[in-house]
ZAMARGU-4260 file (C-alpha; in steps of 0.2 Angstrom, whole numbers, plus 5000, padded with zeros to 4 digits):
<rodrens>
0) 4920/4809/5065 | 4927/4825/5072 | 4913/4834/5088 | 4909/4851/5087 | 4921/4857/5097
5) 4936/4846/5090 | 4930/4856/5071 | 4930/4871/5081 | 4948/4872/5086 | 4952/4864/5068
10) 4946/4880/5062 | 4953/4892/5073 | 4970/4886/5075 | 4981/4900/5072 | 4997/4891/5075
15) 5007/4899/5061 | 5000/4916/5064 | 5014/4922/5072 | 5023/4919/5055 | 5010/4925/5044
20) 5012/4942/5053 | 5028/4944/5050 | 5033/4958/5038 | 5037/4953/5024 | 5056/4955/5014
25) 5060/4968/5004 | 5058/4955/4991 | 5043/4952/4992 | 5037/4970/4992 | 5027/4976/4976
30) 5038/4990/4966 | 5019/4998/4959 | 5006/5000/4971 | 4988/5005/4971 | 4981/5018/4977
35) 4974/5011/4993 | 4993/5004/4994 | 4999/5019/4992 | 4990/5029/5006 | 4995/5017/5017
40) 5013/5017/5015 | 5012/5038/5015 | 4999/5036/5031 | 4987/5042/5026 | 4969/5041/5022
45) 4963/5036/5004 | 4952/5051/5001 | 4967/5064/5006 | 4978/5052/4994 | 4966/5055/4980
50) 4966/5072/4985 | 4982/5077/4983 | 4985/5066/4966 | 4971/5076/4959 | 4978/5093/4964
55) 4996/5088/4957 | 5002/5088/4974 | 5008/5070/4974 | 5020/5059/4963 | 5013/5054/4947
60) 5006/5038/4943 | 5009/5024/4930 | 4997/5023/4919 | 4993/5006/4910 | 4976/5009/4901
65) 4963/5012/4913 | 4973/5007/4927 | 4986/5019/4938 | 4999/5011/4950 | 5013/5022/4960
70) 5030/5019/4961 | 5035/5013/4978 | 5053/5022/4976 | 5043/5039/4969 | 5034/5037/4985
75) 5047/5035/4995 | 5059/5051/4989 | 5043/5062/4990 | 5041/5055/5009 | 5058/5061/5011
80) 5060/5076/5006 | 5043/5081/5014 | 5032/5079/5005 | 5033/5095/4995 | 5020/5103/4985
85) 5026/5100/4968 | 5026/5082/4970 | 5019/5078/4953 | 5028/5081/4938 | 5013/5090/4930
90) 5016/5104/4940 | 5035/5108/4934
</rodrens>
């Protein structure tokens, strides 16, 4: 029968952390992301994300039904080149 303590450090062992930190390869990276994902990867903040897809001011999402993902490599080139205004397709 394990003590408190021994249950304790059973728990909170974070041997392995280190590795689960780790960024992971390219091939594990999604090629559509959500919008949350997206922000992230463009740094910035969700709501400004939203922002700037309502406005047509970022790249177009996929849409499948109800649900809208972005291209990791549409991201990417808008990043690039700046981020220019006429991001979306819409707006061409």
């Amino acid at each position: 029968m394990n003590t408190g303590m021994e249950r304790f450090e059973m728990e909170n062992d974070d041997s392995g952390a280190e590795e689960r930190g780790k960024r992971r390869g390219t091939d594990d990276v999604p090629i559509l992301l959500t919008a949350k994902e997206a922000a992230a990867l463009c740094m910035m903040s969700d709501s400004y994300f939203y922002r700037l897809t309502r406005k047509g001011l970022a790249p177009e999402p996929v849409r499948a039904g109800n649900v809208r993902r972005w291209r990791r490599s549409d991201l990417a080139q808008w990043v690039a080149e700046g981020c220019p205004k006429n991001g979306n397709k819409r707006g061409e």
